[in-house]
VEXGU-811125 format. One line per 3 residues: for each residue x negated, y negated, z of C-alpha. Coordinates in steps of 0.02 Angstrom, whole numbers, padded with zeros to 5 digits. Last residue first. Layout:
REM VEXGU-811125
X,Y,Z  ...
REM end
This chain:
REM VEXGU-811125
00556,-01272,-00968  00762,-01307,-00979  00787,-01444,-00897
00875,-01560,-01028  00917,-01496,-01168  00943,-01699,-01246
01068,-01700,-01360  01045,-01777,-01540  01150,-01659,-01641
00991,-01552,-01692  00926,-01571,-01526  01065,-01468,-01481
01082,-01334,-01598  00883,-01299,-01555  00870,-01313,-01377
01038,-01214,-01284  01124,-01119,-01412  00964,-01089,-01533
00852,-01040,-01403  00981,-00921,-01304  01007,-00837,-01441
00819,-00834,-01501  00788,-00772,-01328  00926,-00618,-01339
00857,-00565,-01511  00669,-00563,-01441  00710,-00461,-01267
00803,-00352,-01408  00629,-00334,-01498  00569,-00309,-01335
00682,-00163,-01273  00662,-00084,-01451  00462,-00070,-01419
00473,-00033,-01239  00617,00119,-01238  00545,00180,-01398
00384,00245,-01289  00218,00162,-01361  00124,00213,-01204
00058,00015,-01224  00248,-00029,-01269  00297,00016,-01105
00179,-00083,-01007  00183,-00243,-01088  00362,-00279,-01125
00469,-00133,-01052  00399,-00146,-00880  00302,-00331,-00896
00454,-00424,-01027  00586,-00335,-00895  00635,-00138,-00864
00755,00005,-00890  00847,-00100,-01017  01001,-00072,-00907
00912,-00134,-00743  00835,-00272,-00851  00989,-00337,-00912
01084,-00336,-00749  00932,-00437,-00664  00897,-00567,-00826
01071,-00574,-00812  01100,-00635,-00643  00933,-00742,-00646
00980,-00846,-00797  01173,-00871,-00706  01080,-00943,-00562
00941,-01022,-00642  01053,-01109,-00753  01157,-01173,-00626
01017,-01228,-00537  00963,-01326,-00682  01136,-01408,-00701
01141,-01475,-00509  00958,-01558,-00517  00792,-01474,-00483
00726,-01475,-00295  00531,-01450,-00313  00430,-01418,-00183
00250,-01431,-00193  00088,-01333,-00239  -00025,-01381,-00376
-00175,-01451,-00276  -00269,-01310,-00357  -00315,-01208,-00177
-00116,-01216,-00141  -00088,-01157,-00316  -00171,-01003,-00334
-00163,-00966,-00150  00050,-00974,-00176  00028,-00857,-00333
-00078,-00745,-00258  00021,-00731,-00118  00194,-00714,-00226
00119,-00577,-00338  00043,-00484,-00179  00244,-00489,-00138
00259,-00398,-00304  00132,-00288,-00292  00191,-00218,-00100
00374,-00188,-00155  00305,-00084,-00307  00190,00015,-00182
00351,00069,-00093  00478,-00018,00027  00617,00053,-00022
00621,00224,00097  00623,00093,00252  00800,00100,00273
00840,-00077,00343  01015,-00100,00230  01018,-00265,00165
00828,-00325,00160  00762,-00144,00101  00891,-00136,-00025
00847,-00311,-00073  00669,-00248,-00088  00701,-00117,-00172
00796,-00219,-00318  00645,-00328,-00333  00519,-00175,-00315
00669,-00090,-00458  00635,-00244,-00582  00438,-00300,-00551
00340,-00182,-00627  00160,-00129,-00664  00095,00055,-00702
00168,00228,-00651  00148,00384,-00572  00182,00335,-00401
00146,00463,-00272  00034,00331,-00162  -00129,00366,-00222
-00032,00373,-00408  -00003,00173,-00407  -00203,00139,-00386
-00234,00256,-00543  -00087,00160,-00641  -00120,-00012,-00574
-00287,-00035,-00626  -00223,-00015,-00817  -00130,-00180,-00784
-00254,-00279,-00696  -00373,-00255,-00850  -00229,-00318,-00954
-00182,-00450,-00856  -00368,-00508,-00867  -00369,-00498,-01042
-00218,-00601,-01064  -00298,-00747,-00957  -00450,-00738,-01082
-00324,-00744,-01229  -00222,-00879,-01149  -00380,-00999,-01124
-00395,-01065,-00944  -00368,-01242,-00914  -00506,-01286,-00804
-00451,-01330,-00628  -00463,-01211,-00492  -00557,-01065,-00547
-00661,-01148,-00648  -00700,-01303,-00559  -00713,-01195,-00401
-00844,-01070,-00490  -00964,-01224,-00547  -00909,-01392,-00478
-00766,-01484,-00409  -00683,-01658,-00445  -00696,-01638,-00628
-00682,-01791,-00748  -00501,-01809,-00810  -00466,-01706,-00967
-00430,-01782,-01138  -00393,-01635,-01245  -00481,-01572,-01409
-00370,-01537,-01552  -00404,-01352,-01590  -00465,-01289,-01795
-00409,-01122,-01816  -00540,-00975,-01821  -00477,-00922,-01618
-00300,-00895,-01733  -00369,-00783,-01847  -00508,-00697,-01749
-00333,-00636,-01626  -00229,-00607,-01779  -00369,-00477,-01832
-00395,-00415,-01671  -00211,-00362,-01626  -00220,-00267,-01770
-00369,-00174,-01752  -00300,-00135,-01590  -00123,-00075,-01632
-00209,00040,-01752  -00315,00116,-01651  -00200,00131,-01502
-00091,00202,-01631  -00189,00347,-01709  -00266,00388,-01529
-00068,00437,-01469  -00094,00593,-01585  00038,00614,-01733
00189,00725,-01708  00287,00576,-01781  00416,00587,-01650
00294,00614,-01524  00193,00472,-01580  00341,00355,-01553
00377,00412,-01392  00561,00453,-01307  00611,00589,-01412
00754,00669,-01329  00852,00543,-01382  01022,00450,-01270
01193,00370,-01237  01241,00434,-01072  01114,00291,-01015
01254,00171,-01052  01377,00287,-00924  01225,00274,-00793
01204,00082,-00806  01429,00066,-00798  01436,00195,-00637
01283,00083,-00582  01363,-00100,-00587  01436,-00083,-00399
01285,-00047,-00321  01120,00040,-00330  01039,-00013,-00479
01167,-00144,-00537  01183,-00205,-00382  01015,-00201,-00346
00953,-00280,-00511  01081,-00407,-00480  01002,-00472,-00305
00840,-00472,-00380  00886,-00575,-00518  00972,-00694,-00413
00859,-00725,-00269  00711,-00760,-00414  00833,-00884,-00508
00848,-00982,-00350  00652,-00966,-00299  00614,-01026,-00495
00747,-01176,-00466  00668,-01193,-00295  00500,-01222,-00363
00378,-01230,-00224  00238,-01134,-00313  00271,-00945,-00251
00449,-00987,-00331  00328,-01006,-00481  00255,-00843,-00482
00415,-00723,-00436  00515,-00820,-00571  00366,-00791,-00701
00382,-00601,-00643  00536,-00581,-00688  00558,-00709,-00857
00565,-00905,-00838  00673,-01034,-00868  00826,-00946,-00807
00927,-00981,-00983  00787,-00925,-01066  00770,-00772,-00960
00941,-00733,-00958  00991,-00717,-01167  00808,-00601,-01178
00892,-00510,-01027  01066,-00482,-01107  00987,-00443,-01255
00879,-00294,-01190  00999,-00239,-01072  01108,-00200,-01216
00969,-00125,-01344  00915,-00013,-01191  01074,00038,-01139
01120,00107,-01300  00966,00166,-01351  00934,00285,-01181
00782,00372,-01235  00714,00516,-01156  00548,00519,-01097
00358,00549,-01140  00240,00631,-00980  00093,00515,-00946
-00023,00585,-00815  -00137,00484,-00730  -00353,00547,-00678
-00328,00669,-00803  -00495,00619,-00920  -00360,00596,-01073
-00211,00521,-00959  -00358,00397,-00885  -00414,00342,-01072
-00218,00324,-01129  -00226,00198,-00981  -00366,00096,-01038
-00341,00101,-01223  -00170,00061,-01209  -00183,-00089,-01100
-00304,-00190,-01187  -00162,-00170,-01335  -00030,-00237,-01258
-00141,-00370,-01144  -00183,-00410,-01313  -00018,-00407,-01380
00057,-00557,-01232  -00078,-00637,-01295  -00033,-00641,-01478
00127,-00706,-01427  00036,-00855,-01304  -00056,-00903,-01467
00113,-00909,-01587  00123,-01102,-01626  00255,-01201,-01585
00373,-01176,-01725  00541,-01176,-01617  00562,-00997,-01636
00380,-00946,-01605  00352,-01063,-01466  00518,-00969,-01369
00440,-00811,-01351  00278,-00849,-01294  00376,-00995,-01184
00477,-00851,-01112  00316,-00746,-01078  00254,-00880,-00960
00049,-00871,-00924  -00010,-01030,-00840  -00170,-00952,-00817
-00201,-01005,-00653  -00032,-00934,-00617  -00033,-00788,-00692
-00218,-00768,-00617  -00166,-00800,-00457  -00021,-00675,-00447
-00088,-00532,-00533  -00252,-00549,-00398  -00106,-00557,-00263
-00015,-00399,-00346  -00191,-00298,-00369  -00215,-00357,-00163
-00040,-00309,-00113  -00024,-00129,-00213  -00208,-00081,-00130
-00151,-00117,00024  00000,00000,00000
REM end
């Protein structure tokens, strides 16, 4: 369990030193912003694949492919894309920047976690478990094509590298910075901007850690933040100890990480948003929780860890996560703007 709080609070700091937000990823390619942060969020994709498909080969994790619930995947996988938008921020951005002071993010984070339970454990399951009726045998992609895994990390890889020399080729407008007030290892830690791709890398690395770490404890698994969320509720609620797990323990080492990150950076306050962004961070965080739990995980589950064991369940979740942020794009920033609106406080 210590080791599931100090890989959550190193998660947590460098997410938040690194500024890295999956729903403005997402959102930059709709609206023509440039597609750096989605290129990281494939890095840490493909950094991830060759570490833990490395462990499953020298048997130090085992990776067993699963069914596939389509159905509830697709669903859950709009429904979340729709939520995070609307929320501002995606699961484990929420659990980040609540650990910064914002309330909006801490509002959003209450939510999400409170619908994951429900839907998990509560009134929404007999609908999750009738969705999940709905189901493949072949849950991996390399299964299907009776291919070995090594064929894909491979390819992912060279892939991933060739947009990655692409975009590090562009020319970069150089920034105006004010002059550093600390030196060496505390100016970098603290306050240079760190470069997506290098911040990517790190998740990544942090990522395969989790898998051998996770197994001490009986967990055969990587990162996520859904069912800790959910557990933790359950935990909060009821008082039956069986929820707290290692998952529990990485995402409050998420939240300390998070709140060092920013306390040493001079970048921790609170932040009371107006009446219409907590609204939106309410609702966001309701569906982003519902959609996940159906989905069978959020942009770091599904997202980042799934799609590295290249199971259908992450690769059709986050196309879906894709469908449901354009929605939500177009609805609340693009149609608007177009009629001369102001979308305010959405970030």
């Amino acid at each position: 369990m210590l080791s599931a709080l100090l890989l959550g609070s190193l998660l947590g700091f460098v997410l938040q030193r690194g500024r890295f937000c999956v729903v403005s990823a997402y959102r930059d390619v709709f609206l023509g912003q440039g597609i750096k942060m989605f290129i990281a969020l494939f890095i840490i994709i493909a950094v991830q694949s060759v570490g833990i498909w490395t462990l499953n080969s020298l048997g130090y994790i085992s990776i067993k492919p699963r069914e596939f619930y389509w159905l509830s995947t697709i669903i859950g996988g709009v429904i979340f894309g729709f939520g995070m938008v609307v929320a501002g921020g995606c699961a484990t951005g929420t659990w980040y920047r609540a650990a910064e002071g914002l309330i909006g993010s801490i509002v959003a984070l209450f939510f999400y976690a409170l619908s994951a339970s429900v839907t998990k454990y509560g009134a929404f399951l007999p609908l999750s478990n009738y969705l999940k009726t709905f189901k493949v045998s072949d849950g991996a992609i390399h299964q299907s094509l009776g291919i070995s895994v090594w064929v894909l990390v491979i390819g992912l890889n060279l892939i991933v590298g060739f947009f990655v020399v692409k975009e590090l080729r562009k020319p970069h407008l150089k920034i105006a910075r004010l002059k550093p007030q600390k030196t060496g290892v505390l100016h970098l830690l603290f306050e240079k901007s760190w470069h997506p791709f290098i911040t990517a890398l790190l998740v990544g690395f942090i990522a395969i850690l989790a898998w051998p770490l996770s197994s001490l404890s009986g967990r055969n698994a990587g990162l996520g933040i859904t069912t800790p969320s959910a557990n933790l509720i359950q935990y909060l609620t009821t008082g039956n100890t069986k929820f707290i797990d290692w998952g529990v323990y990485l995402v409050l080492g998420i939240a300390l990480g998070s709140f060092l990150g920013a306390k040493l950076s001079g970048e921790f306050r609170f932040r009371i948003p107006d009446k219409k962004l907590l609204a939106y961070a309410s609702i966001g965080g309701i569906l982003m929780g519902v959609g996940a739990s159906f989905a069978g995980g959020c942009t770091i589950g599904n997202g980042l860890v799934e799609t590295s064991l290249f199971s259908y369940k992450g690769w059709v979740a986050t196309l879906f996560f894709l469908v449901g942020a354009y929605i939500a794009t177009f609805f609340i920033i693009i149609l608007p703007t177009q009629y001369g609106k102001n979308p305010k406080g959405i970030s």
